[in-house]
N, C-alpha and C positions, 0 to 999 in steps of 0.2 A: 222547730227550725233545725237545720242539719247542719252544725256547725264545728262539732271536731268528729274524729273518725271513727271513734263510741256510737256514735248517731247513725251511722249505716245501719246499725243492728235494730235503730227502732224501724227503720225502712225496708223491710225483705225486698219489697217488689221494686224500690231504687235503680236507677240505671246511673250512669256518666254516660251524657247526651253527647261523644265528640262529634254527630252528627247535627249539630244545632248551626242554623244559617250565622248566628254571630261566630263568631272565629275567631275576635279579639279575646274569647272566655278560651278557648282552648289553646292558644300562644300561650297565655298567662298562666293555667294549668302548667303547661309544660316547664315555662322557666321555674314553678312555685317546682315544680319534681327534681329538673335541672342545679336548682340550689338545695336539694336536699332534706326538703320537705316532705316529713310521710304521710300528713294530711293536705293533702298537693287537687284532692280533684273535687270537694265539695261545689266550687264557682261552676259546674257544671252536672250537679245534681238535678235530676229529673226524678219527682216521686212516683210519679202516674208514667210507665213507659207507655201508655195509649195515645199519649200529647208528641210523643217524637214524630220528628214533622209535620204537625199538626199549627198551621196560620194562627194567632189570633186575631190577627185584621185580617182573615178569609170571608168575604161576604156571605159567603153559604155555609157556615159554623152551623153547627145542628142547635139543637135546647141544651143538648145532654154535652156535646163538648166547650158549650159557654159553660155551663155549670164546673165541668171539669177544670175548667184553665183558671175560673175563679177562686175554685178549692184549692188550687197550686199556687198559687199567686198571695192565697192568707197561709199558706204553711210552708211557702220556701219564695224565702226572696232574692234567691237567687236564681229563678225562673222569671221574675218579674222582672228582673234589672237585666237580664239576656236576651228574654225574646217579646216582653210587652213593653216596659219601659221604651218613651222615644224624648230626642233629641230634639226641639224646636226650631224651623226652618227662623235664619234671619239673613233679612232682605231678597224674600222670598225663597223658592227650592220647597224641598219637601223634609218633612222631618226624619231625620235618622236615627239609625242606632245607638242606642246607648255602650261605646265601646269599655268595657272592664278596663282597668290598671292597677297598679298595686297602689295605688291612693284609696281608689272608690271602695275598692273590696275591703281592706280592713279599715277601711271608717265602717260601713256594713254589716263587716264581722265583731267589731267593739260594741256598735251600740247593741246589736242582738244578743252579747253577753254582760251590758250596761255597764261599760266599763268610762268613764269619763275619757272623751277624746279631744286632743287636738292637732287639726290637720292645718300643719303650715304650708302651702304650696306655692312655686312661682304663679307669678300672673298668669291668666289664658290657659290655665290648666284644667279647668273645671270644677273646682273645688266646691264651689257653689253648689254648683248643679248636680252635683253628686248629693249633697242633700237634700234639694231641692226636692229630686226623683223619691227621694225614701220619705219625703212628710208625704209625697203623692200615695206613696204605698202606706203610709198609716194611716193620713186620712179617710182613703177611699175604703181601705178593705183591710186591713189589720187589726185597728186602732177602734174602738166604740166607749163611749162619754168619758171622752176626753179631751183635753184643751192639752194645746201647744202653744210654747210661744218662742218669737222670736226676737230678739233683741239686736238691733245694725245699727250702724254708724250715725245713720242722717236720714234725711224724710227723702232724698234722694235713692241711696238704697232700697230702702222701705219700698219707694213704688215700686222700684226694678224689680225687690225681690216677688211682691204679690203680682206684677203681671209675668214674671217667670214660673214663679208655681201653675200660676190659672193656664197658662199654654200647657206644661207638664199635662196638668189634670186631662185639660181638652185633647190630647196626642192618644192618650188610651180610646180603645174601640169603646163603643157608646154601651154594651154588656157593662162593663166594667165599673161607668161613669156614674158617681152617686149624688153628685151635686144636681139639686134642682134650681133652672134658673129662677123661677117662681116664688120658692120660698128661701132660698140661699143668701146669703149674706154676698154681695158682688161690689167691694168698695177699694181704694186703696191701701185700707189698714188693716183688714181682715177676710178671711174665708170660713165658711161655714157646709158642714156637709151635713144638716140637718135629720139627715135619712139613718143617720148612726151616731148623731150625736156628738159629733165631733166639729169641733172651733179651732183655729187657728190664727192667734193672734200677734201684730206685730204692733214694736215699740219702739223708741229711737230714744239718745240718753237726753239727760236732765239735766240744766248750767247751774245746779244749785243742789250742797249737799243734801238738803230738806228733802228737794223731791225727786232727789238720787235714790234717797232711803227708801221714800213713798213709791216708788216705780220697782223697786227689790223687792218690797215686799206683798207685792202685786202679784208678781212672776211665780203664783202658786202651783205650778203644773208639773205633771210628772215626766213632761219631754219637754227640753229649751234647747235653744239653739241659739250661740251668740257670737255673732260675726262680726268681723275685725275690730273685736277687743282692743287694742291696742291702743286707737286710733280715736276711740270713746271717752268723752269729760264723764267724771266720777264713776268709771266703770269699776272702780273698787270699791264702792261702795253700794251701787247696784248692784252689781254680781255676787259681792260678800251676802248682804241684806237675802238675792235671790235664792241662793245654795241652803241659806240659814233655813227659809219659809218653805221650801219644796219637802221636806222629811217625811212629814204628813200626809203629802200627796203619792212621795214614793211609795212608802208603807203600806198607802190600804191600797195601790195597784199590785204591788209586791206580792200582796194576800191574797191578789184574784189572778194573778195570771198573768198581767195583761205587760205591755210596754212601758220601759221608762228608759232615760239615761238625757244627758248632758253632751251636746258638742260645741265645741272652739271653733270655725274656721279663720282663717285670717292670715297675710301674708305677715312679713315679721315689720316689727315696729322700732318704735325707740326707747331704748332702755334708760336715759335722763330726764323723761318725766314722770310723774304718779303713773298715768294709768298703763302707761305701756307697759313697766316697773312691775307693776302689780302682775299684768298678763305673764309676763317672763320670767315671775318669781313661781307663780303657778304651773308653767312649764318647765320651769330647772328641776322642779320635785317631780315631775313624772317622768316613770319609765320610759328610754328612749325604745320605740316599733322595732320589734322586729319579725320575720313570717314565721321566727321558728316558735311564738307563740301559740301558732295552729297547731302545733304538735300537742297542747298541753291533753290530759287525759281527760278533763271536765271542767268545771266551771272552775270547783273550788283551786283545782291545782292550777290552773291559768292565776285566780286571785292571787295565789301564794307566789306563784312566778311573774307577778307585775309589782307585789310589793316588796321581794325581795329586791328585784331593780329599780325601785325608785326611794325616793326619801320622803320622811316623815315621821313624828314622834306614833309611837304605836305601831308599829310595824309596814312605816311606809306608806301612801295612799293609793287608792285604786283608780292610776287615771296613766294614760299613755301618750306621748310624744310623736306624731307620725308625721316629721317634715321629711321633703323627698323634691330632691332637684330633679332638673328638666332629662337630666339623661336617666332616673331611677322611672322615669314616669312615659320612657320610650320614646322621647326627643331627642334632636338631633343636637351638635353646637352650632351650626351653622342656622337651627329654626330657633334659637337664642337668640341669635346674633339679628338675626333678623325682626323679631320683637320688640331687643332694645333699640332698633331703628328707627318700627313705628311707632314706639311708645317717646322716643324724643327722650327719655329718663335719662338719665347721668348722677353722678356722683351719688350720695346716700341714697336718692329716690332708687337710682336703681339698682342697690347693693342690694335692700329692703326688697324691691320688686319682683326682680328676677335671679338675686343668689342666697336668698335665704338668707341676709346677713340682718341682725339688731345694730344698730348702728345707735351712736350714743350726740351727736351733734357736735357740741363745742369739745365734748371730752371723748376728744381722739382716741382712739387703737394705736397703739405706739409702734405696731408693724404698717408696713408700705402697703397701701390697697393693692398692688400687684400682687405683692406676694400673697393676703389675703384671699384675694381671689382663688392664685392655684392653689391655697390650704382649702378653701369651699369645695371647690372642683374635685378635690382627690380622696370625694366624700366614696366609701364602697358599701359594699352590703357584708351582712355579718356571713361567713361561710360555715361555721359552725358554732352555736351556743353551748358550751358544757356546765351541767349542774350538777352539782358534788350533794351528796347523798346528805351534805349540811343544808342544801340548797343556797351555795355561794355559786352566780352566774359568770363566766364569765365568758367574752367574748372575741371569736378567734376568727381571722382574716386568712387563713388557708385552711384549706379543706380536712374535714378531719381523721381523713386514711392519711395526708400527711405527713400529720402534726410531727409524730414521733420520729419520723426519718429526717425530721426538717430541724427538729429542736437535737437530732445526734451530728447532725452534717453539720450545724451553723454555729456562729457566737452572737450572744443578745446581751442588751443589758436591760434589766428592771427598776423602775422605779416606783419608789413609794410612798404618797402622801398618806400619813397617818391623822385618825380621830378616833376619839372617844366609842364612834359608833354607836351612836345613841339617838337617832334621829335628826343629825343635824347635818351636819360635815361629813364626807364618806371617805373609810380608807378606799385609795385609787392607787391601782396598779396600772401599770405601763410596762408592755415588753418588747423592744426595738432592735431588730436585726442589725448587728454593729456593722457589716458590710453594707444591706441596702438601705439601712437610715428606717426602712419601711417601719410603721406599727404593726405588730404580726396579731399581738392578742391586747385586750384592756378588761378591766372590771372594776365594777365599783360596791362596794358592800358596806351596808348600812344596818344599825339592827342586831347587832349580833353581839355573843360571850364575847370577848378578848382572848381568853386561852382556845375556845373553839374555834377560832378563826387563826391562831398563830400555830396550832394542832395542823388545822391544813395547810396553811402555808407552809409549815416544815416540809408536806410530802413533796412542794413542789421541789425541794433539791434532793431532794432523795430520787425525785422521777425523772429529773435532770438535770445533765453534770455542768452544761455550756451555757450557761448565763451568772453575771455578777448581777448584785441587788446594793441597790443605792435608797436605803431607808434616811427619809427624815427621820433624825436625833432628837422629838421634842412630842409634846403632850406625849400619846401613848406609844410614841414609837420605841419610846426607851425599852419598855415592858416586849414590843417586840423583838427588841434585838437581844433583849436579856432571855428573852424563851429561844430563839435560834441559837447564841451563846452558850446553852444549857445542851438540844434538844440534837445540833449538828455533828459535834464532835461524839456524840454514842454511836451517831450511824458513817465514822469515819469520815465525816465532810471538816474540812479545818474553814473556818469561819473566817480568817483570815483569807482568804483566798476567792470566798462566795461573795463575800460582805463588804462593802465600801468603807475605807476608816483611813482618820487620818495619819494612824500610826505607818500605811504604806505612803499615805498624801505629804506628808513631812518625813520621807525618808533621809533627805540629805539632809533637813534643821537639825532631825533626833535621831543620829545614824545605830544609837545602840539599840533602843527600841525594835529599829529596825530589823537589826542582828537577831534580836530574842526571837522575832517570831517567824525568821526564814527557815529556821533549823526545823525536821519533820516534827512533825507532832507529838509522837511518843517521847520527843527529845527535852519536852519545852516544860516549863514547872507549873504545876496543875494548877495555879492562882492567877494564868496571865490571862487567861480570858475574863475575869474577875476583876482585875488588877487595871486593864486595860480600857473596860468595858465602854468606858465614857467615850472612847475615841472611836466608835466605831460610828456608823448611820455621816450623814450630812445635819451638823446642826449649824440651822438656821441663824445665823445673828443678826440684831434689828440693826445695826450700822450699816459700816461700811466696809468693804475687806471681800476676799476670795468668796467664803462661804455665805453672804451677806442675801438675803432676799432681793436687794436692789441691783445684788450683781447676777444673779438670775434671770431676773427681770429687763436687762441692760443687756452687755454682751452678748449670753449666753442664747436668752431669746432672740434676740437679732441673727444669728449665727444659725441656730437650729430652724428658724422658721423660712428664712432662705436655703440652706443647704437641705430642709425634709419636708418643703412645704407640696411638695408633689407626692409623698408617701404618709401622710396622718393619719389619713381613713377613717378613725375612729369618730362619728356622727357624734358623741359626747364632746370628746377632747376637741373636739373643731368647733362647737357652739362656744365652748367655754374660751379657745383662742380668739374667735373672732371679736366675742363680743369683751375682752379685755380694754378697760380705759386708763386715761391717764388723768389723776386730777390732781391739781397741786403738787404739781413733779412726783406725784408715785401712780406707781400702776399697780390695778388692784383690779378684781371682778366688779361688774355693777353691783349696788343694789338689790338683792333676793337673788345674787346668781352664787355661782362657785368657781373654785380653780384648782378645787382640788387634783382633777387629771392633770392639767398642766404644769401644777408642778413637780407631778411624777414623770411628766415629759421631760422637764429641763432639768430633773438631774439625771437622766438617764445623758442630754444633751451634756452638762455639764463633766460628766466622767469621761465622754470622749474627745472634749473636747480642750477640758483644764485637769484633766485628769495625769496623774504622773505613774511611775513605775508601772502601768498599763500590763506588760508581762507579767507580772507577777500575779493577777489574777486570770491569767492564759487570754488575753486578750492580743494579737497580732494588730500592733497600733498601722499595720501600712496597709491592711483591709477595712480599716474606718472609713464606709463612703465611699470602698474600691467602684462598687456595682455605679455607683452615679460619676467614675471621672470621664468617661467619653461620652457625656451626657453635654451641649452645649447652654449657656443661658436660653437660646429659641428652645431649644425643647422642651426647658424645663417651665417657660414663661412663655404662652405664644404669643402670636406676633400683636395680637391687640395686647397685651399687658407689654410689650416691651415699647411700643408707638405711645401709651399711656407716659412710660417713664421717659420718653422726649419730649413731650409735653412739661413733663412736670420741669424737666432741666432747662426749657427752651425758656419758660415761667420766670423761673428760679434768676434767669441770666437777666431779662428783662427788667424784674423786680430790683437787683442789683445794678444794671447800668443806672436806672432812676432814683434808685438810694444813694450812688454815688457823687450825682448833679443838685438831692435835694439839700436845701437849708432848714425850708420848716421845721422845725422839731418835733412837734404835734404828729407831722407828713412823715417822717421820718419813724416815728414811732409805730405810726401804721402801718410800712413799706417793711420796719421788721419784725413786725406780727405777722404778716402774709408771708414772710421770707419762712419762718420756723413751722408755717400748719404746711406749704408745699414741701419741705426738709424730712418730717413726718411721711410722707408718702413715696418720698426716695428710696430705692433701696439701695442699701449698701452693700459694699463689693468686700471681700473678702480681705480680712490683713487691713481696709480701709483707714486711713487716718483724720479723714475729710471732716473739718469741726464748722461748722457755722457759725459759731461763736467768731473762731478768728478772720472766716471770711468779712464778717459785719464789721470786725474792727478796722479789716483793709479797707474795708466802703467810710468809715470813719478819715482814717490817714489817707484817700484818696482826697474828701473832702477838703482834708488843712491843707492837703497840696497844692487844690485848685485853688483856695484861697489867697496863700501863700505866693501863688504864681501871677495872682490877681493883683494883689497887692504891690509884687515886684514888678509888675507889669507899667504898672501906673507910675512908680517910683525913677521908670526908665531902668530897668534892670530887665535881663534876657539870663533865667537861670534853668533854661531849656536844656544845657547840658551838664548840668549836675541833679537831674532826676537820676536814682538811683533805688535800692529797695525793690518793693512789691514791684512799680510798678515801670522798670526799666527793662530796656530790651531782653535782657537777661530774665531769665525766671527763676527764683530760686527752686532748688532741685529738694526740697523738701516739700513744697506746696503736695496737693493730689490734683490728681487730672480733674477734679471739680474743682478747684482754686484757680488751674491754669487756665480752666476754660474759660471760667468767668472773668476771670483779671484780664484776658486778650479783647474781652466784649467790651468792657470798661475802658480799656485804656485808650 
């Protein structure tokens, strides 16, 4: 199979077919060139140039060019999925092409270097049928005694999926077809291609851990294929049981040659119960996709560059991430927009559906679904991957001619969540244009020395002068700031200056401190970086207060994910925002995820934001966010997310005149539970003071009013003009335009 650009040399007589009737392969070439891709043209590999323009559904194929297109079809499946592969006509028409995108091709491209895949895709994207087409290419003609299996949701599935393979099969020209209907297996739970020996079977989960186990350990095969995960009872316990039982099966195919590997497909689920939990914990540890894996030189250096970017004890697992929104996949927003129309979805269903969101049910995201959204949306593609001769990856948002004229022209700031690096937690970098807010580059490294990894950190300020670094202060960050402390000032960088600390952050509390270390460097007394040490990095404290994890989590995120929720980009750092919950007043990651990027986000947000003496690490505090002030809320939210947030306030008002009137208490209680889950989904305006707390208690003190007025009423008293307070003609000028709005509905 001709899968990286080593592989042309096994093929002398090889062409690039750009004269092949599909077109959708030569677009996609071009953009895979377009982004900087130097293995950019295999998706139009032709081994045999005799077959160029040559029909396979031509009725008058000779012997010899059936034979030939057969031979190309078992040794480049990317001949097969260009120009035999078809598309099932439904509700008649004819079937069509199977058109490439950068979804299909690198699921295609993983599994033929058996890399564990999971492809998260919106709805109606194809995601299916993209593997649908490739068990038709193993069963028929790749693949010989061998069983596959498939494991989906429900017996509904199940039929879909086996009457969509059997059309597959049936769409190929009848050379090709090796199913006999005579002796074949023709049922709804299985296929059989007899002629090679090859079975394909399907299964649906189990309501009972017993024979959750007993169906895992069933799934002996060295190709499984298991579709929306998620959304499956006890699929952790099947899946686990399955992965355990195949080892066997992989091994002695391993030793002959032949096909194996593991796919996911599935849109995204919910991360507050087991089995979604489990799906999502499986996907946080894999490498997020990217195409400049094509570049790798061969198998083994692709392995080593999937498990340096992913996590796991041992050096990371060998399994990839390839979710890809509707615009990554050549859609329009407007063919969105129209989906969620016909799909009737809303709310979680179709965050889940069509934005690629985990969504956690009762335990909210503590940002505003609008703003979530434009964080999804502002997903981009990697523009350049750079890997340091440690093989530390990391990952760059502008192009990498550039990078260097961009990192001399601009100011950023970095941040950085530190760990142990040992398979668990990843140090995550974050590096943020102080003017566009943008994420320019991100990385996450896992696996590695400590001192070889703080060795290359050092060169980053050695290779440039214009960003400050905001290191968490805690497990191993200490040790990193104590090696830059050390490692800075030899190559002339004053650490004070690069490095976040609060001896700048408390200049007016501690003004002498401050004094000490304005003076040059050669001036200052060689113990104070020593001396000082402790006060540099961001440490964390578990209360409450400035540096406080809750206040990161509070303000700060509130503040950064409205003001940069249109510049994130990072495909990591955005799974990890969105799917952030709140449970028992704290925000934290689900469940088998992490946060780690994120909170190299929010201190990099937090220094520009709560940050003080700002000059003094050359930062121009009146270009924070210059690039976005002629930027209005429509542009930054469009008009469906802002129609969204009048809904939610139209809600919000509603819920409030009716708390206002109610007595129940019980009613009452329920009137301000539904007040604080739509409060959640507001977003808040800048400087905002708007507390829901105190509106509920105006909804309180309107009540004793009415009562009070009730009371007088009856008593023969008219105390109509001695209302005063909240809810007299006057408004007090402290309220916020949400208090006033609502108080005028009310009153």
């Amino acid at each position: 199979m001709l899968l990286f650009e080593s592989d042309w040399l096994k093929y002398p007589n090889a062409i690039i077919d750009t004269k092949t009737s599909n077109q959708s392969y030569v677009r996609l070439v071009m953009l895979y060139k377009k982004m900087g891709i130097k293995n950019h043209a295999f998706p139009l590999a032709l081994l045999n140039p005799r077959l160029q323009g040559v029909d396979p559904f031509a009725p008058d194929l000779t012997r010899e060019e059936m034979i030939m297109i057969a031979v190309e079809c078992a040794n480049n499946c990317w001949y097969y999925m260009r120009e035999v592969a078809r598309v099932p006509a439904i509700g008649g028409g004819d079937a069509t092409q199977f058109e490439g995108n950068r979804g299909n091709v690198a699921l295609f491209w993983c599994f033929f270097n058996h890399v564990m895949t999971f492809l998260i895709q919106i709805r109606q994207t194809g995601k299916s049928l993209s593997t649908d087409l490739l068990m038709s290419l193993l069963l028929n003609i790749v693949c010989e005694r061998t069983e596959i299996n498939l494991l989906t949701k429900d017996e509904i599935l199940r039929k879909t999926n086996i009457d969509r393979l059997k059309k597959c099969i049936d769409e190929l020209p009848g050379y090709l077809q090796q199913r006999n209907p005579k002796v074949d297996t023709n049922n709804s739970e299985a296929i059989t291609v007899n002629s090679r020996f090859n079975i394909y079977k399907t299964h649906v989960p189990q309501a009972s851990e017993k024979g959750a186990y007993k169906l895992g350990r069933g799934l002996t095969s060295p190709i499984m294929h298991i579709d929306e995960g998620p959304f499956q009872p006890n699929v952790k316990i099947a899946v686990g049981s399955a992965l355990a039982a195949t080892g066997a099966a992989v091994d002695k195919v391993k030793a002959n040659g032949g096909q194996y590997g593991t796919i996911f497909t599935t849109t995204a689920g919910k991360i507050d119960d087991k089995d979604g939990s489990f799906i999502y914990g499986l996907l946080q540890a894999a490498a997020i996709w990217t195409e400049r894996f094509f570049d790798a030189r061969d198998a083994e250096e692709l392995e080593h560059m999937i498990r340096k970017a992913s996590r796991g004890e041992g050096g990371g697992v060998y399994r990839v991430n390839i979710t890809l929104n509707h615009r990554q996949l050549g859609k329009t927003d407007q063919w969105l927009r129209g989906k969620i129309e016909e799909s009737t979805s809303s709310g979680d269903d179709a965050n889940r559906d069509f934005f690629n969101m985990w969504t956690a049910g009762s335990l909210t995201n503590p940002i505003p679904i609008a703003v979530l959204k434009a964080i999804s949306n502002s997903v981009k593609d990697v523009k350049h991957t750079e890997i340091s001769p440690e093989g530390y990856t990391t990952r760059w948002y502008i192009e990498e001619e550039e990078i260097e004229q961009r990192m001399l022209d601009s100011q950023f700031v970095l941040g950085m969540d530190t760990s142990n690096a040992s398979g668990g937690d990843d140090i995550s970098l974050i590096l943020v244009d102080v003017e566009t807010l943008e994420v320019v580059a991100a990385g996450t490294y896992n696996e590695t020395n400590l001192i070889t990894f703080c060795q290359w950190f050092s060169r980053w300020f050695v290779r440039w002068e214009n960003f400050t670094a905001v290191i968490e202060n805690r497990s191993t960050g200490v040790a990193v700031l104590d090696f830059l402390c050390l490692m800075l000032p030899e190559h002339g960088i004053d650490p004070f200056r690069r490095l976040f600390s609060k001896v700048v952050q408390e200049y007016d509390e501690y003004p002498e401190r401050f004094k000490e270390i304005s003076v040059p460097m050669g001036r200052r007394n060689r113990d104070v970086y020593a001396r000082l040490k402790k006060l540099f990095g961001f440490s964390t404290s578990g209360g409450s207060g400035l540096t406080s994890r809750s206040e990161l989590y509070s303000t700060t995120l509130q503040l950064a994910a409205k003001r940069a929720c249109s510049m994130v980009h990072d495909k990591a750092l955005i799974d990890q925002i969105t799917s952030l919950i709140s449970k028992n007043g704290r925000i934290d990651h689900p469940s088998g995820g992490h946060d780690d990027l994120v909170i190299g986000w929010l201190l990099v947000h937090f220094l520009l934001t709560r940050g003080k003496q700002l000059s003094f690490y050359g930062i121009d505090q009146r270009r924070i966010g210059a690039a976005l002030g002629g930027q209005t809320e429509e542009t930054i939210m469009d008009r469906e997310q802002r129609q969204e947030q009048q809904q939610v306030l139209e809600a919000m008002e509603a819920l409030y005149e009716e708390l206002s009137r109610e007595d129940n208490e019980w009613i009452i209680m329920k009137l301000e539970h539904q007040l604080r889950l739509l409060d959640k989904q507001r977003v808040a305006e800048v400087d905002e003071t708007f507390s829901l707390d105190t509106l509920i208690a105006k909804s309180r003190e309107k009540r004793r009013e009415r009562l009070r007025r009730e009371t007088n009423r009856m008593a023969g008293h008219n105390l109509s003009n001695n209302l005063h307070g909240s809810f007299s003609d006057r408004l007090p000028t402290s309220m916020s335009q949400y208090e006033r709005r609502f108080v005028r509905q009310a009153a």
